[in-house]
Structure formats: C-alpha cells, structure tokens
C-alpha positions in Angstrom: 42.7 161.8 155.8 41.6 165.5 154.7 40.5 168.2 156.8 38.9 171.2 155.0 37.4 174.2 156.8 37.3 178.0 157.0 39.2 180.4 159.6 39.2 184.2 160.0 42.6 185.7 161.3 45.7 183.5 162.8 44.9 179.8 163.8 47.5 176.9 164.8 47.1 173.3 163.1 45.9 172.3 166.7 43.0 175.1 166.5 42.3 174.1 162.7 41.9 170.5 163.9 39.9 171.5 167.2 42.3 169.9 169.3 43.2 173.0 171.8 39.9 172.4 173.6 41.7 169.3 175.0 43.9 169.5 178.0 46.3 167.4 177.1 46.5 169.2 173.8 50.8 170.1 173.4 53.5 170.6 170.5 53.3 167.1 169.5 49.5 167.0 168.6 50.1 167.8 164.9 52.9 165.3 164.6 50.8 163.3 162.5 49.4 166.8 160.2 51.8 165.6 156.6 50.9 169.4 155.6 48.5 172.1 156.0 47.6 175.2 153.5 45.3 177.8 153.6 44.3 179.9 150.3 43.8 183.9 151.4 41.2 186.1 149.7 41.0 189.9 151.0 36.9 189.2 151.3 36.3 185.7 151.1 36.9 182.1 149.8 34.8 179.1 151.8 35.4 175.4 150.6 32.8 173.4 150.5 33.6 169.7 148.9 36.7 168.2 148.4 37.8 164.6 146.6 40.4 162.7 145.8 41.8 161.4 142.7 42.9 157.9 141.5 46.7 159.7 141.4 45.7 161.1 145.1 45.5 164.9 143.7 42.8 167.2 145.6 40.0 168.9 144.1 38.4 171.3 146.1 35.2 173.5 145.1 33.3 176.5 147.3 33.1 179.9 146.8 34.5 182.8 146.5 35.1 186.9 146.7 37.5 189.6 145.2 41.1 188.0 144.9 42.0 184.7 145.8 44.9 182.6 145.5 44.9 179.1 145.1 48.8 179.0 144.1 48.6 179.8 140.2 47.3 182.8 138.8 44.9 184.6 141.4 41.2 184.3 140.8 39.2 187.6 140.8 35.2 188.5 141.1 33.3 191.5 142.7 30.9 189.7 143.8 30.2 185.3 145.3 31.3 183.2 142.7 32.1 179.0 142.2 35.6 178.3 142.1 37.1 175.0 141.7 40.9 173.7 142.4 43.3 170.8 141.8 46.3 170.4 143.9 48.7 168.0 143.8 49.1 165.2 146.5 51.6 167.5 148.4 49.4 170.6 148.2 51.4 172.3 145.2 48.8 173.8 142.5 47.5 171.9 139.6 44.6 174.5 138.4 42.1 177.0 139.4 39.0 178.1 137.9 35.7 180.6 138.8 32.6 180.6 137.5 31.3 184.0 137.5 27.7 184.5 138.5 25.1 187.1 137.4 23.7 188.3 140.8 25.4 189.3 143.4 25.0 187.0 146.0 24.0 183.8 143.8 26.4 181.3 144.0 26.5 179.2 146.8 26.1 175.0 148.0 28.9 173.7 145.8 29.6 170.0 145.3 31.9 167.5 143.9 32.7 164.4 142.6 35.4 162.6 140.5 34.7 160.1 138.2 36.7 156.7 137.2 38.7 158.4 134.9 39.6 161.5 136.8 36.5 163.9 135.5 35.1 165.8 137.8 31.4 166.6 138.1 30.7 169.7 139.8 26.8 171.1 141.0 25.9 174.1 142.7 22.7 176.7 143.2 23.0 180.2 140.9 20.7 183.1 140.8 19.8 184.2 136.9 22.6 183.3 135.4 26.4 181.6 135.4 29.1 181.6 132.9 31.5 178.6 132.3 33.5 180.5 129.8 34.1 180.1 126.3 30.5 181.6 125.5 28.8 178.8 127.1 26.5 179.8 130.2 23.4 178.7 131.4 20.2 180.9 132.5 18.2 180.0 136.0 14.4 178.4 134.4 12.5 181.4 136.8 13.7 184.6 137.4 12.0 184.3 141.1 13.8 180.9 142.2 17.7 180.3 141.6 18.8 177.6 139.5 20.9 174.3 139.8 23.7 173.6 137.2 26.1 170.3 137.4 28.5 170.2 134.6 31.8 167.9 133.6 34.8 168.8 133.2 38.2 167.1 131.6 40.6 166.4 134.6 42.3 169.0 132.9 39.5 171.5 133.8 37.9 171.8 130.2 33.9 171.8 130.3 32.3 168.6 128.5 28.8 169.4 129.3 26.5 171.6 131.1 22.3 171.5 131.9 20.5 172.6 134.3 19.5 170.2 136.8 15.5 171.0 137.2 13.4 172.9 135.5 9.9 174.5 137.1 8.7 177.0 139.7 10.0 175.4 142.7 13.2 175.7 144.1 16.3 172.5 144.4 19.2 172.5 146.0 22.5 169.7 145.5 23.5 168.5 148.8 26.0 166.1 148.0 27.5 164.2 145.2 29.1 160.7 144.2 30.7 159.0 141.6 29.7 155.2 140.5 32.0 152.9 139.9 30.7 152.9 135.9 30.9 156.2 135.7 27.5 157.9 136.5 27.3 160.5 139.2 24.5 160.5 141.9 23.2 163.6 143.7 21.1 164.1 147.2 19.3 166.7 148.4 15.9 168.7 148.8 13.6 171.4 146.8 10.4 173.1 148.0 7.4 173.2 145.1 7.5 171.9 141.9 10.4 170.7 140.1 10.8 168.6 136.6 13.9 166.4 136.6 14.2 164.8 133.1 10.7 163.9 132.4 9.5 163.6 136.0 7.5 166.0 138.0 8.1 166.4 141.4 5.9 168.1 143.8 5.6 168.7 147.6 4.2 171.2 150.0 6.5 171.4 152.5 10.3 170.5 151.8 11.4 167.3 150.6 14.6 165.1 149.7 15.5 163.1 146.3 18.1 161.3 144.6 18.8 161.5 141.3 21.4 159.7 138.8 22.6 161.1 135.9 24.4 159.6 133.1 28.4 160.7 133.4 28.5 160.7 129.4 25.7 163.0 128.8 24.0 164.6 132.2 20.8 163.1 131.1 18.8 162.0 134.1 18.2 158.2 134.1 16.2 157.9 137.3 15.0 160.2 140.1 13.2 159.3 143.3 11.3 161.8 145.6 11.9 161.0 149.3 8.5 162.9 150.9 5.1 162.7 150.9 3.7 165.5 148.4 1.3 166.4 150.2 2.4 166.4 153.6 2.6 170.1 155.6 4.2 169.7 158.4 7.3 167.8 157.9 10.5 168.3 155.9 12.9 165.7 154.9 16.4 166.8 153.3 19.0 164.3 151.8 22.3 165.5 153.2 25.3 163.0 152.1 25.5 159.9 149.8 27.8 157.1 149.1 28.2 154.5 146.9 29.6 151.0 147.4 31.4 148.7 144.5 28.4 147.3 143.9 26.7 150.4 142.8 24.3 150.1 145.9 23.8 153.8 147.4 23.7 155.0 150.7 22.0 158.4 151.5 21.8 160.1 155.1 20.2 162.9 155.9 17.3 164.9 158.5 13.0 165.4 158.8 11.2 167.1 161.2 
C-alpha cells in the first residue's frame, strides 16, 4: 500500500498516516511503514497521482514551485509547474522531470497512469501554453479558458506523443486516469460549456462529467460519453475516479448536486 500527501513543517509517520488522533496511538504504530520520504521545495511541491509499475517502481506527478528535489538533479521554475517522478521500489530515484508552464499560476489537476509496458500517460489543465522540451509544446485552444494536455512518455521519460485533449470555448478538466489491459488509457472528469473531443461536440449548461478513451498508440480519441443532461441548470455531475477490470469493463465514481 502507498500513502501520498502533503505536510507543512515537521510531522511523524503516525501524523502523516493520521494515526495520532487515536488514543491508543504509540511507538509501534508505524511498525508496519517499510519506508517513508518526503521531497522538499523552499515554496512548494504537491503530489497529486501516483502508480505502480509491473517492476513495482513509483511514479508520482503534481506540481511544483522554485527548487525541488526529488533525489537526482533538483527541479527548478519561478512559477507552478507539472513535474513527474520515478522512484524505485525502495524510494531511491529513477528520474524527474517539469513541464514548465506559460502563466503563472496554470498548471494544476495532474494525473497518471502506466501502461502494460511501463509508459506512462500523464494529463493535466495549463493556462496558454506548456512546454515538454525538445521544441515541442502545445498552446491552450482559447486564450480565456485553460487547456487540457495528456501526453506519453517512454518509461524512460522520453515524450512519444502530445494533443490537446478538447478543443472549444468551454472549459475540461482530467480527474482521474487508467490504463486498459490492451493498452488504451481512459480518463473521467467534468467541463462547463462547449467542448469537441475528437469529432464530438459536447455541450452543457451547468457542469457535467464524461469519459473518454484514447488509443495508447496514438492519443486519438476512440469513444467519448457525456454523463449530464445538456441542458439541465441546476445540477452538476463530476466524474471523480475510474477503474478498469481485466475485462476491460470500467468503473467510474464520482458527485451531482
């Protein structure tokens, strides 16, 4: 089992854990922890998705602020950016990357998944514009609404592909991610107005959820499905987590109002 969270100051593994509040909380609460690491940044660094392997190495993915250390060479940016990690099944460092953002405070809602052969597919939200490196970045579709990237990458951390998600006026945001067993990835969430996901519209007044799959070769979208009723008002439904089995079926949780 992983736990993966975000402190401020000093905290013991039973306060990580949020044991302490228990009153038969003592010295041997941890015995089971096998280790425990936290990654410093003099401003900021909050993970927000983590998976395992098929070798049982880490990858985590959040973001970040001014210098932050993962274990290999520190990663730097004035400003939020993405940052993804791989560390080995005892915590030592594999890699580190960031993705540098063009605004200020555009980076944020980060996900992940691993693919069968140890790829990693990695989402997140971007105001104007975001650079994977190598001269390849991608550009928000409005300059009003942020974007949504998901890109591959090698398990080695080269980029295979990039796209933006959606294009349109509205606004969508990557909830959470997962990996089929034939190598696809599916991502949950929500978006407010209009939004074109390979060649379907989808529209709502209010807030809505969808799925969509993508093909893990290319990015292309194979199928989409809008979870809402477009013209509903006064409700708003957001996918929040998804799962899939062996069988390919998928399982998505989430909240209305």
């Amino acid at each position: 089992m992983l736990a993966l969270g975000a402190l401020l100051g000093t905290a013991s593994c039973a306060q990580v854990l949020g044991l302490d509040e228990f009153q038969d909380c003592d010295a041997d609460s941890c015995s089971g922890v096998v280790w425990a690491k936290s990654f410093e940044s003099h401003e900021l660094v909050f993970a927000e998705s983590v998976r395992v392997d098929s070798k049982g190495n880490i990858l985590l993915s959040g973001i970040f602020q001014g210098t932050t250390d993962f274990g290999g060479p520190p990663l730097v940016s004035s400003h939020n950016a993405f940052f993804f990690a791989k560390l080995k099944p005892d915590g030592s460092h594999v890699f580190s990357r960031g993705l540098s953002v063009a605004d200020s405070d555009g980076a944020l809602a980060s996900r992940l998944s691993v693919l069968p052969d140890d790829s990693l597919v990695l989402s997140g939200s971007y105001a104007e514009a975001i650079d994977f490196g190598s001269g390849v970045t991608l550009t928000a579709p409005t300059a009003d609404e942020d974007g949504c990237f998901v890109a591959r990458f090698l398990s080695s951390s080269e980029l295979i592909w990039s796209h933006n998600l959606f294009t349109g006026t509205g606004r969508l945001t990557v909830m959470d991610s997962s990996a089929t067993h034939d190598g696809d990835v599916v991502l949950v969430g929500f978006f407010d107005g209009e939004v074109r996901l390979g060649s379907s519209t989808l529209t709502t007044a209010s807030r809505d959820a969808f799925i969509v799959k993508l093909d893990g070769e290319t990015g292309d979208v194979r199928w989409n499905l809008h979870l809402g009723g477009p013209e509903a008002t006064m409700t708003t439904i957001e996918a929040m987590a998804v799962a899939v089995d062996r069988d390919g079926n998928i399982v998505v949780g989430g909240r209305f109002t």
